[in-house]
Backbone as numpy.savetxt, mean C-alpha at the origin, in Angstrom:
# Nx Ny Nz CAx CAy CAz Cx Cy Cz
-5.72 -36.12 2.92 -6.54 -34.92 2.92 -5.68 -33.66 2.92
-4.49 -33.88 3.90 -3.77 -32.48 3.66 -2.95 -32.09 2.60
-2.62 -33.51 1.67 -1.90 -33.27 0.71 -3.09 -32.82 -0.74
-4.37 -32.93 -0.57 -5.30 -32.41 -1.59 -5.49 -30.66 -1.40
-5.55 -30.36 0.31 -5.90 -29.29 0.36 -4.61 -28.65 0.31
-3.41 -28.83 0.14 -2.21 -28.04 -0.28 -2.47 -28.03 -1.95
-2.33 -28.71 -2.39 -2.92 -28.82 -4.16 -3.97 -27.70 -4.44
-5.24 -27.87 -3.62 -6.06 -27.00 -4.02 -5.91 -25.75 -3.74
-5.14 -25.20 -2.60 -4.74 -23.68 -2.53 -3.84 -23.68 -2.98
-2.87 -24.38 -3.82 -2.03 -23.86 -4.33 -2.69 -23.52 -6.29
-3.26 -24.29 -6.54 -4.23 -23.55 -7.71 -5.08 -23.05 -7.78
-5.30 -22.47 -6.54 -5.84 -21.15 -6.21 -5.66 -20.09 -6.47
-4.22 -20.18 -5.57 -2.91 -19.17 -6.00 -2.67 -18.66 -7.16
-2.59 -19.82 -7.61 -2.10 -19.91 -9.38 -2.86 -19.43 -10.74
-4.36 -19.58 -9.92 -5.21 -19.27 -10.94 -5.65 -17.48 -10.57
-5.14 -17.07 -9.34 -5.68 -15.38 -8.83 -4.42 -15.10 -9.31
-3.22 -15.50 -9.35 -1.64 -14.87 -10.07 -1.93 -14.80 -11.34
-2.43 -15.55 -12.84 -2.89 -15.43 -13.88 -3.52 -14.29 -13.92
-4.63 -14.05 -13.03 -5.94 -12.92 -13.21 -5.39 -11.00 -13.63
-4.04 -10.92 -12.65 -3.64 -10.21 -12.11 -2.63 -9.24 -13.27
-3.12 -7.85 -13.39 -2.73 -7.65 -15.04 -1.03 -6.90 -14.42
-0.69 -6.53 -15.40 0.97 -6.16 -14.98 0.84 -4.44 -15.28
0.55 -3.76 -14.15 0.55 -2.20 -14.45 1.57 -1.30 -15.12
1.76 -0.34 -15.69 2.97 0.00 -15.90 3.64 1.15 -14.90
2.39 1.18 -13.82 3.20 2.03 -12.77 1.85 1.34 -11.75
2.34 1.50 -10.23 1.59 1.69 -9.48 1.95 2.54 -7.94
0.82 3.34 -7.88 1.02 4.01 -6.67 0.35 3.77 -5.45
0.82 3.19 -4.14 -0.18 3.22 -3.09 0.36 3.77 -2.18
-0.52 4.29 -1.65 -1.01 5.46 -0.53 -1.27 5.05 0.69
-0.55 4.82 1.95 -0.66 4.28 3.12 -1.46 5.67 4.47
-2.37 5.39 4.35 -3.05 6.26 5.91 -3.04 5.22 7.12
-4.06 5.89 7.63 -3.87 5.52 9.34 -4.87 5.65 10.57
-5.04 5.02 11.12 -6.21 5.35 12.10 -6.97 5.70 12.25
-7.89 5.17 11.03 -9.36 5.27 10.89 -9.84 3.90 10.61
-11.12 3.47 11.02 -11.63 2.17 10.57 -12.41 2.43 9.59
-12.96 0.69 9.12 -13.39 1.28 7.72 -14.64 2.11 7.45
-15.50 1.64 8.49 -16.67 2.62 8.74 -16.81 4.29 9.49
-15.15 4.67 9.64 -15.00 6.07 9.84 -14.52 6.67 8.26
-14.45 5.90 7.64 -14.35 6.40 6.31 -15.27 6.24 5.19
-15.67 5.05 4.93 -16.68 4.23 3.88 -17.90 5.03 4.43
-18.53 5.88 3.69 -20.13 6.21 3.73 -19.84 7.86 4.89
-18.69 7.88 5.30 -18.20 9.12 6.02 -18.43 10.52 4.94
-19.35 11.36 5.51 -19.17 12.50 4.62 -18.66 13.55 4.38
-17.58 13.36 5.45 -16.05 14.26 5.75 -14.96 13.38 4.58
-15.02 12.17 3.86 -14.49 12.11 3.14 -14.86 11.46 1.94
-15.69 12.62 0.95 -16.19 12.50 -0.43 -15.28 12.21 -1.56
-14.45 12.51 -1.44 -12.88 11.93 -2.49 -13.18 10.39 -2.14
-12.52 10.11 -1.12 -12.39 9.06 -0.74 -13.81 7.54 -1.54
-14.91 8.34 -1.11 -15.94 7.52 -1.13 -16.34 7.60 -2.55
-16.16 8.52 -3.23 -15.95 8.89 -4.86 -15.10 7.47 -5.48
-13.95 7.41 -4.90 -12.97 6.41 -5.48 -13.56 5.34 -5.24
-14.16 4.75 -4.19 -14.66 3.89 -3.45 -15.74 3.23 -4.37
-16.68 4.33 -5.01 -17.74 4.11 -6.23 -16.86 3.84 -7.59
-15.77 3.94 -7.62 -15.49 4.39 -9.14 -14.36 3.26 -9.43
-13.74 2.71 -8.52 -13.39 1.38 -8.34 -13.91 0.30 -7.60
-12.49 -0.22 -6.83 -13.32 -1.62 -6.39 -12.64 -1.22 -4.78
-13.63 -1.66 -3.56 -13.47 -1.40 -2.26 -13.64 -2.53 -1.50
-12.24 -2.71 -1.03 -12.35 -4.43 -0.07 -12.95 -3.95 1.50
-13.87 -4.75 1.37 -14.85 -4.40 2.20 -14.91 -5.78 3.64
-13.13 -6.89 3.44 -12.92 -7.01 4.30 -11.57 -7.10 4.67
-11.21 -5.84 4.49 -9.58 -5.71 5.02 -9.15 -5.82 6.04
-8.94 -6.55 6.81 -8.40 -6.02 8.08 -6.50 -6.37 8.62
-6.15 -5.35 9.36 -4.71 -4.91 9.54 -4.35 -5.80 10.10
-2.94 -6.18 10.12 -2.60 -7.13 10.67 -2.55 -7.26 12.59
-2.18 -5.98 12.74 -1.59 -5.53 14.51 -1.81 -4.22 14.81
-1.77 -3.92 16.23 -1.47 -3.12 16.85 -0.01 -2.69 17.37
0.89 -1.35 17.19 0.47 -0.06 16.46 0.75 -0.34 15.07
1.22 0.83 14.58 1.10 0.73 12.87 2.59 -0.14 12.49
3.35 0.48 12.71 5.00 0.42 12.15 4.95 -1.14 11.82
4.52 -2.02 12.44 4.86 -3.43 11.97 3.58 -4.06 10.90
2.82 -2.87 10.47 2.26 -3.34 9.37 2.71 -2.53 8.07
3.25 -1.64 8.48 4.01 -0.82 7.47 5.07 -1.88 6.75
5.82 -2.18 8.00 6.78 -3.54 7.32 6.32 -4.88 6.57
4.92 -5.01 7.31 4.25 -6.51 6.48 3.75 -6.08 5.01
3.53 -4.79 4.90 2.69 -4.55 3.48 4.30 -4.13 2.90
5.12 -3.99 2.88 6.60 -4.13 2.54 7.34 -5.22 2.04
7.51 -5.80 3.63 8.42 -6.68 3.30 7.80 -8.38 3.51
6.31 -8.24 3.70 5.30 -9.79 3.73 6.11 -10.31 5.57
6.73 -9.42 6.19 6.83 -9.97 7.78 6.84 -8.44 8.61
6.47 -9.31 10.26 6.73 -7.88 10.99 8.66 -7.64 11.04
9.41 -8.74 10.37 10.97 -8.85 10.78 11.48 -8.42 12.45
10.43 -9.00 13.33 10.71 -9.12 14.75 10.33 -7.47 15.02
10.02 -6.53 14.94 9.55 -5.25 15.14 8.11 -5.21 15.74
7.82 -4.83 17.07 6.01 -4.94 17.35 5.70 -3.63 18.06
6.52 -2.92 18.13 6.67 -1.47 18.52 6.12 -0.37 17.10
6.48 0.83 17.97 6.61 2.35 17.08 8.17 2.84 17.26
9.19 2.13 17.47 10.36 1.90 18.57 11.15 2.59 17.22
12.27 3.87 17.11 13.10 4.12 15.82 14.60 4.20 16.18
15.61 3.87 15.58 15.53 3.42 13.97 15.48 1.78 13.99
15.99 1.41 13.05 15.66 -0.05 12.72 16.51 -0.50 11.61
16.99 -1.14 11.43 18.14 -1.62 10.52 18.02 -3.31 10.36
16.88 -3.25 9.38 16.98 -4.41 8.70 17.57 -5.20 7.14
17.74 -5.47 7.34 18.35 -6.60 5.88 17.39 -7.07 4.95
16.30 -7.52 5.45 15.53 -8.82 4.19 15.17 -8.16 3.42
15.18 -9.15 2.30 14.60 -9.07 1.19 13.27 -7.86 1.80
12.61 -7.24 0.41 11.53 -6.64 0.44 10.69 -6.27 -0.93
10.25 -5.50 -0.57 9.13 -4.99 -2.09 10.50 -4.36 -3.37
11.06 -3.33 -2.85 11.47 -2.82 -3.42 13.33 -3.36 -4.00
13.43 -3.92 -2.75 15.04 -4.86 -3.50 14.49 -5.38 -4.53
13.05 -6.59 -4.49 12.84 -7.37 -5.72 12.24 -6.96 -6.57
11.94 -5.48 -6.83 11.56 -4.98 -7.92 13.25 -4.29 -8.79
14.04 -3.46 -7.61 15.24 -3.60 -8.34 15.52 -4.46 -8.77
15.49 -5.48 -8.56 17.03 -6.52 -8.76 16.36 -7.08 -10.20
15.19 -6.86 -10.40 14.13 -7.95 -11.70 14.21 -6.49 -13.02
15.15 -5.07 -12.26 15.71 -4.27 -13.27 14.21 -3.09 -13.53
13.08 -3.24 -12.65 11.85 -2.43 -12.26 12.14 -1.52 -11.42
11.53 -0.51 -10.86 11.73 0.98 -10.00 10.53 1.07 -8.95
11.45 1.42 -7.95 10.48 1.45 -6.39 11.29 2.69 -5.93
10.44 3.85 -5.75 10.67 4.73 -4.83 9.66 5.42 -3.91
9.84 5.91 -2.80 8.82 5.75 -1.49 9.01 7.33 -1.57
7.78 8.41 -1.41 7.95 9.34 -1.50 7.08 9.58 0.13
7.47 10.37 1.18 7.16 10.86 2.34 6.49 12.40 2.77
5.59 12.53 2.76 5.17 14.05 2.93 6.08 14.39 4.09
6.25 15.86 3.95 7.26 16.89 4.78 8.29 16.32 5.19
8.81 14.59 4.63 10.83 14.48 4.72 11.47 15.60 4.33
12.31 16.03 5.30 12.94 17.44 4.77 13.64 17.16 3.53
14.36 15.87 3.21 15.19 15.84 1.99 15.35 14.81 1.63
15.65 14.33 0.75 16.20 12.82 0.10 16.92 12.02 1.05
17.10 11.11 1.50 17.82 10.27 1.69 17.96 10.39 3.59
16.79 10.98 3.60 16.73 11.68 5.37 16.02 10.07 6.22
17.39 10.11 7.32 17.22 8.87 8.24 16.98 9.56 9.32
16.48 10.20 9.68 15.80 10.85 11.24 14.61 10.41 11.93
14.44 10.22 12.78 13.41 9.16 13.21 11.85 10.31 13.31
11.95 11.96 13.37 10.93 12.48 13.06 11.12 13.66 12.47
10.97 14.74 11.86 11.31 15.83 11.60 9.63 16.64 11.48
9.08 17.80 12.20 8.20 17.97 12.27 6.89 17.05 12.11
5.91 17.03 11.39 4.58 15.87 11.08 5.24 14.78 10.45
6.27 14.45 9.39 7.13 13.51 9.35 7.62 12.44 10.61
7.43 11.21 10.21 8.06 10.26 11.42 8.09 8.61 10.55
10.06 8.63 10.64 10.30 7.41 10.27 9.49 5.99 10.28
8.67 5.94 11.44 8.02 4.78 11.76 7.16 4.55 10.43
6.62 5.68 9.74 5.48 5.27 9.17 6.01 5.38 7.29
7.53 5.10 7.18 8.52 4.82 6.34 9.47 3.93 6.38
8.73 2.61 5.56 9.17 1.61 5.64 10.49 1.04 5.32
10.45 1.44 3.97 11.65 1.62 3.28 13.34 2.16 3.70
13.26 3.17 4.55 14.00 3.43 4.70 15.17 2.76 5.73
14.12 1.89 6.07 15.14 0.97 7.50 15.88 0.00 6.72
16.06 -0.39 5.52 17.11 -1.58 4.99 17.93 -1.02 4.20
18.86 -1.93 4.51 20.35 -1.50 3.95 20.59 -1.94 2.41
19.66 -2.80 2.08 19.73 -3.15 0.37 19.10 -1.96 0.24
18.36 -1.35 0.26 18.01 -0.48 -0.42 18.81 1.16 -0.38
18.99 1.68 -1.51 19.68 2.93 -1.46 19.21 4.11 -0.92
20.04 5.19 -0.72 19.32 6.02 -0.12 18.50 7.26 -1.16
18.74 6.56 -2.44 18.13 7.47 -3.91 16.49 6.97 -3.67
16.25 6.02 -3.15 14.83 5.51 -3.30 13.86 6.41 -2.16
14.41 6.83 -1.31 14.06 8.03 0.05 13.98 9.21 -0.13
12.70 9.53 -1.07 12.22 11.25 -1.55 11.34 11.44 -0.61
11.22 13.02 -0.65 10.10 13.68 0.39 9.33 13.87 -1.43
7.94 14.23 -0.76 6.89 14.00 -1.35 6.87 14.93 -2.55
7.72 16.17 -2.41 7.75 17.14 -3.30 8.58 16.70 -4.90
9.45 15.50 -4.79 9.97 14.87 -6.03 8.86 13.98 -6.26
7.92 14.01 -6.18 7.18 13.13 -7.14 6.28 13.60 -8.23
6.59 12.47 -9.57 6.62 13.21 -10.74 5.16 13.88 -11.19
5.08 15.11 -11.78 4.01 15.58 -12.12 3.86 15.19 -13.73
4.85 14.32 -14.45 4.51 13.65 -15.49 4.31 12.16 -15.23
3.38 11.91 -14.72 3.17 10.09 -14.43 3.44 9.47 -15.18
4.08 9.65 -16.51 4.72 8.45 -17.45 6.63 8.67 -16.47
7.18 9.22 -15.81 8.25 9.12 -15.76 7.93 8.73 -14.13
7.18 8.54 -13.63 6.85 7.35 -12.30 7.68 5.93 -11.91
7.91 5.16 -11.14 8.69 4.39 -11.12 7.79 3.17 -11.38
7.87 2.35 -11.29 7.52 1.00 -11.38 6.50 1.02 -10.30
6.47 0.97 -9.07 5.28 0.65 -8.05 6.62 1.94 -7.01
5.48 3.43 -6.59 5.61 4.26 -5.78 4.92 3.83 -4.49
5.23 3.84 -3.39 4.78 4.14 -2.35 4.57 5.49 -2.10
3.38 5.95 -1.59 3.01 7.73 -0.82 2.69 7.91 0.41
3.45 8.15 1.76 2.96 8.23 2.92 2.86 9.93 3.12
1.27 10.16 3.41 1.28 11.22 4.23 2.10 11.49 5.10
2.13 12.94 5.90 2.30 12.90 7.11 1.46 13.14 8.37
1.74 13.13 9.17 1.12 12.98 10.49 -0.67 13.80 10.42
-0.32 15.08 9.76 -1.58 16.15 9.36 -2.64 15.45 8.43
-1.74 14.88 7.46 -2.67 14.62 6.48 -2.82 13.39 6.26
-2.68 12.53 6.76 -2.87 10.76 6.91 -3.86 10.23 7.70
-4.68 11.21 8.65 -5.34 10.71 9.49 -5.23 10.37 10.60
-3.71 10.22 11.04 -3.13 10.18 12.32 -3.29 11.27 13.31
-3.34 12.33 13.13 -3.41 13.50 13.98 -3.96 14.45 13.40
-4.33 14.55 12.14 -5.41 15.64 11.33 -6.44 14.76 11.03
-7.73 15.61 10.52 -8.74 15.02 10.67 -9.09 14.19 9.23
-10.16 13.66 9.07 -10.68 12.88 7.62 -10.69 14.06 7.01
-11.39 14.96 7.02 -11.77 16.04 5.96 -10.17 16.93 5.21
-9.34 16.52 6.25 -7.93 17.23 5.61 -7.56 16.44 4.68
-7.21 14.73 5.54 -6.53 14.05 4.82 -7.42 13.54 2.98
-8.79 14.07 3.23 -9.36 13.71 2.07 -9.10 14.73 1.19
-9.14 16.09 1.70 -8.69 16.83 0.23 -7.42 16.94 0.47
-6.50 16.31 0.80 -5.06 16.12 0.31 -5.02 15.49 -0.55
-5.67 13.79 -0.28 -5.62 12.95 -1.16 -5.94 13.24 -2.45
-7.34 14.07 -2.47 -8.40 15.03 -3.98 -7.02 15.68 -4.51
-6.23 16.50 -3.82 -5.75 17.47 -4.47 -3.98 17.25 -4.76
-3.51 15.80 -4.56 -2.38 15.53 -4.16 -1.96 14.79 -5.62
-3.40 13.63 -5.66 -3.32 12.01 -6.31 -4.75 12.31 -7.45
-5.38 13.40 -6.91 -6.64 12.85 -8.00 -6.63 13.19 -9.42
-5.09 13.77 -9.66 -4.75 13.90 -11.31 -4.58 12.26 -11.74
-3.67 11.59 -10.88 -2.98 10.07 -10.94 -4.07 9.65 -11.01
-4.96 9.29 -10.30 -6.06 8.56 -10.13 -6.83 8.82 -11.75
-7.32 9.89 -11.97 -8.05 9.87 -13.13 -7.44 9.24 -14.08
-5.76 9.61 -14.56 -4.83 9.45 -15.56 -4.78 7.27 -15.59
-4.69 7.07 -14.20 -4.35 5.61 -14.35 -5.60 4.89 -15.30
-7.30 5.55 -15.07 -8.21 4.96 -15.66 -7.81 4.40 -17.27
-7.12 5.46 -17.45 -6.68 5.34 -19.22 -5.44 4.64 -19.40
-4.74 4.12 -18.81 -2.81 4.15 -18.67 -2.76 3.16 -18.19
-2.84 1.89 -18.32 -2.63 0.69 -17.72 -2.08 1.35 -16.31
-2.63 1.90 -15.20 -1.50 2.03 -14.01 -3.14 1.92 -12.85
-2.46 1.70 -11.53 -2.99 1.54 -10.58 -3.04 2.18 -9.57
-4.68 3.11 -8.65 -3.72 3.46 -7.46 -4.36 2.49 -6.53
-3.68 2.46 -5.48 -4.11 1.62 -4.23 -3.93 2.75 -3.06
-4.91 3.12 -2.12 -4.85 3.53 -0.84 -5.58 2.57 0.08
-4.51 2.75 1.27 -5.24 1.42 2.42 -4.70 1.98 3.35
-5.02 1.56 4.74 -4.61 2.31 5.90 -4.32 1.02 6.78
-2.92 1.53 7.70 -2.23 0.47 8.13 -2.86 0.05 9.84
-3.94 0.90 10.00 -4.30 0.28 11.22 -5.91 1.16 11.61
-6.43 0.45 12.23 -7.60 1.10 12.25 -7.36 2.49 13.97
-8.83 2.98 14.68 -8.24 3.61 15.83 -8.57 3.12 17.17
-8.12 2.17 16.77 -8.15 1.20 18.22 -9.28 0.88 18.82
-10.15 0.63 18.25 -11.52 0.94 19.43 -12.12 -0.54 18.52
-11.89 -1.07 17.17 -12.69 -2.17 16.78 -11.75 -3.31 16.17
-12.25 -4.53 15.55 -11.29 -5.30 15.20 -10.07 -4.94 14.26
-9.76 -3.86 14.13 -8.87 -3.33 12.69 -9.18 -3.56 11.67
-10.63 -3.77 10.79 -11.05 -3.69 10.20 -11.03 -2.17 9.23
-10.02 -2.38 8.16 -10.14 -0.41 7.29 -10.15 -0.84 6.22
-10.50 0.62 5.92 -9.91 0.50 4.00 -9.42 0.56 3.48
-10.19 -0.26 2.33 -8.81 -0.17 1.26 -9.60 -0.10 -0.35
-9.10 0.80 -1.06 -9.67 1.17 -2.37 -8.89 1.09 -4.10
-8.63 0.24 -4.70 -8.31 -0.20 -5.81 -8.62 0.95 -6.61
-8.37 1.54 -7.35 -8.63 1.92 -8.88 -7.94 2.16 -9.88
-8.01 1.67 -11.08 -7.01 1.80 -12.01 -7.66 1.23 -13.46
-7.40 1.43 -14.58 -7.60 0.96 -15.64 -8.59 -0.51 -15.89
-7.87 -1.54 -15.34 -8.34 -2.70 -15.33 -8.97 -3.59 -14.18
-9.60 -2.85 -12.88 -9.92 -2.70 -11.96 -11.52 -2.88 -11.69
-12.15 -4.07 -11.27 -13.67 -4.20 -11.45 -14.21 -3.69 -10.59
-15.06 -2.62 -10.85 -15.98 -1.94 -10.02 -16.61 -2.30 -8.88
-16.69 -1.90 -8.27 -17.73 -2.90 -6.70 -16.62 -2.58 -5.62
-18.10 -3.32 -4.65 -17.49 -3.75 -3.39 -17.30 -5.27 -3.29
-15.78 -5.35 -2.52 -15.16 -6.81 -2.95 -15.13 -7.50 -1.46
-15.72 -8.94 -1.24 -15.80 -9.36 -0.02 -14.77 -10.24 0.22
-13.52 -10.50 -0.81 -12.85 -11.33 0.00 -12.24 -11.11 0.56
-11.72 -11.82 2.12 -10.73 -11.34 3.14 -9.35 -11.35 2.98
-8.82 -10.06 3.44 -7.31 -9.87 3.10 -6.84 -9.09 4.24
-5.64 -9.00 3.77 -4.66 -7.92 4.97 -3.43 -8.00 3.97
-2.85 -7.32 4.93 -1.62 -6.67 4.23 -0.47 -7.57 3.48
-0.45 -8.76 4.10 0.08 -10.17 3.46 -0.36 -9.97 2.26
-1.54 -10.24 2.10 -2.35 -10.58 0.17 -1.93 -9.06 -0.67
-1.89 -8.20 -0.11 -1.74 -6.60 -0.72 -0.35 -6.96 -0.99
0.64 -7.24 -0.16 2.22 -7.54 -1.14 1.61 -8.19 -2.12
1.41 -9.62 -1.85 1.37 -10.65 -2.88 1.26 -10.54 -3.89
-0.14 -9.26 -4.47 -0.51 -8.91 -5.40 0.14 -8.15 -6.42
0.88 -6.92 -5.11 1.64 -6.18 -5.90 2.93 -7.09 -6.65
3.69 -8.22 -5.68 4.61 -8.68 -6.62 4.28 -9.74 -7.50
3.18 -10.33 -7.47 2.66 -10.77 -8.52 2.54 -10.42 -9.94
1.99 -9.24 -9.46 1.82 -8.18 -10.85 2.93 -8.01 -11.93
4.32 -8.71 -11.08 5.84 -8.16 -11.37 6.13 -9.50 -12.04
5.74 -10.78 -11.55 6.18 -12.10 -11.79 7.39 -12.38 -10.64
7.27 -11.52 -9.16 8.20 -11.73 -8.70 8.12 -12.68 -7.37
8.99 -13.33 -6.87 8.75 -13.97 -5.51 8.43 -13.59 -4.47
7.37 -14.60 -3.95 6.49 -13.81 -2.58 7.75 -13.24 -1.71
7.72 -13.11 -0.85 8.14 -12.37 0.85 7.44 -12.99 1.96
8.14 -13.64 2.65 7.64 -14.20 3.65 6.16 -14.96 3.69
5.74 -13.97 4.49 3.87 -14.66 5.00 2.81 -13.93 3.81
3.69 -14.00 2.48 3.01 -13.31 1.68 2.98 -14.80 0.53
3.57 -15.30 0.92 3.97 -17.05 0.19 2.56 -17.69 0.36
2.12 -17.52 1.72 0.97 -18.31 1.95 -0.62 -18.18 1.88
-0.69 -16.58 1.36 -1.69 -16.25 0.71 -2.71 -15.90 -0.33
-3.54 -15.77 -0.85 -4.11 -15.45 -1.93 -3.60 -13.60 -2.24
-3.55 -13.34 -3.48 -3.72 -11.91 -3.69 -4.79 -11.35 -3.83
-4.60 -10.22 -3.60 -5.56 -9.58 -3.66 -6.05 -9.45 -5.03
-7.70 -9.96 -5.30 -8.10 -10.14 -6.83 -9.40 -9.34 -7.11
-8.87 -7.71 -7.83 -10.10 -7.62 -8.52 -10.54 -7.16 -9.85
-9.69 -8.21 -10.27 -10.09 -7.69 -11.70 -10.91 -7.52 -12.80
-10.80 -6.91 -13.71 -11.82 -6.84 -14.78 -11.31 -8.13 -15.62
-12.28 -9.05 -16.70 -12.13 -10.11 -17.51 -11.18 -9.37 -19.03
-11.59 -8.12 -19.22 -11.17 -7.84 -20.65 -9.89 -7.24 -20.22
């Protein structure tokens, strides 16, 4: 019996990795401490719930842990890599999202609202705070891949391969309210967002932890070109959200990202 039901999730796997189209850029957008019902149907954030209609909205996401920083690393690097704190700095090694998009000769760069500068290892600098920048704690990765938010391209054909976008503290939801962080998002991403409909590209925003008060249940909102409309009920977390993204690449899972389904919502054509 256990050797059928390894067979059958593994062409599971196999058949949601097929589904899964290959973007020519993708951007996702990491917020924070809101659950999904402080956002979904919230009328402090109409961007948000706009996208929500206009793509596809997993409607059962939920985060992996309590606080954020070690889901920042799981939607990264597919582990918490022993981290269960907000605890800075951190100097890890493994493999991750962005080594195995270098190394397969693809582009990953993590852009940070208010990092004072490129290549900045400081654990906070005003609304900026390392914890909620994943990237920057491993040593495979360079310190060219560590932009503040102001280098990111206003021609989305010269985008990297899969961008990461972390607010900061104001505008993420962490310490400013929905209604900020939503017209940041409107006024930041909603050129990208429209542009990907046409452009084989993808955005993804999801939030790495809900505000403590329910099961960590948040959102998370798909839209992009080839992206099926709706609300999507299958269960995920931040494990299946790597998976997908390196799927998309043809690249090898990451950890506890090996053992899950991706995230699947695609359109047939």
């Amino acid at each position: 019996m256990a050797t059928l039901l390894t067979a059958t999730v593994s062409c599971d796997l196999l058949s949601a990795q097929d589904r899964i189209p290959r973007p020519d850029h993708i951007v996702v957008v990491i917020e924070g401490n809101r659950s999904y019902d402080g956002v979904i149907g919230n009328a402090d954030a109409p961007y948000l719930n706009r996208l929500a209609r206009q793509g596809a909205s997993l409607t059962q996401f939920y985060a992996l842990t309590h606080p954020s920083q070690p889901n920042y690393l799981a939607l990264f690097s597919g582990s918490f890599l022993g981290v269960s704190d907000n605890s800075c700095p951190h100097t890890l090694t493994s493999r991750n999202l962005g080594s195995e998009l270098l190394q397969a000769d693809l582009a990953f760069v993590g852009y940070a609202q208010n990092m004072p500068r490129a290549g900045f290892t400081g654990c906070a600098d005003g609304a900026y705070v390392r914890r909620h920048n994943p990237w920057v704690n491993f040593t495979n990765l360079s310190a060219s891949v560590n932009r503040p938010w102001t280098d990111f391209p206003r021609d989305f054909t010269d985008l990297p391969t899969v961008a990461f976008v972390v607010p900061d503290l104001e505008h993420g939801m962490h310490d400013g309210n929905v209604r900020r962080a939503d017209t940041w998002l409107r006024d930041s991403l909603g050129g990208y967002a429209d542009w990907a409909m046409t452009h084989n590209s993808l955005l993804v925003v999801t939030w790495a932890e809900d505000d403590s008060d329910g099961p960590n249940h948040v959102p998370t909102i798909l839209v992009g070109e080839h992206v099926r409309q709706g609300d999507h009920d299958q269960p995920h977390n931040q494990y299946g959200l790597l998976r997908m993204l390196l799927d998309a690449y043809g690249l090898k899972s990451l950890h506890n990202s090996a053992d899950v389904e991706p995230v699947d919502v695609w359109s047939d054509d």
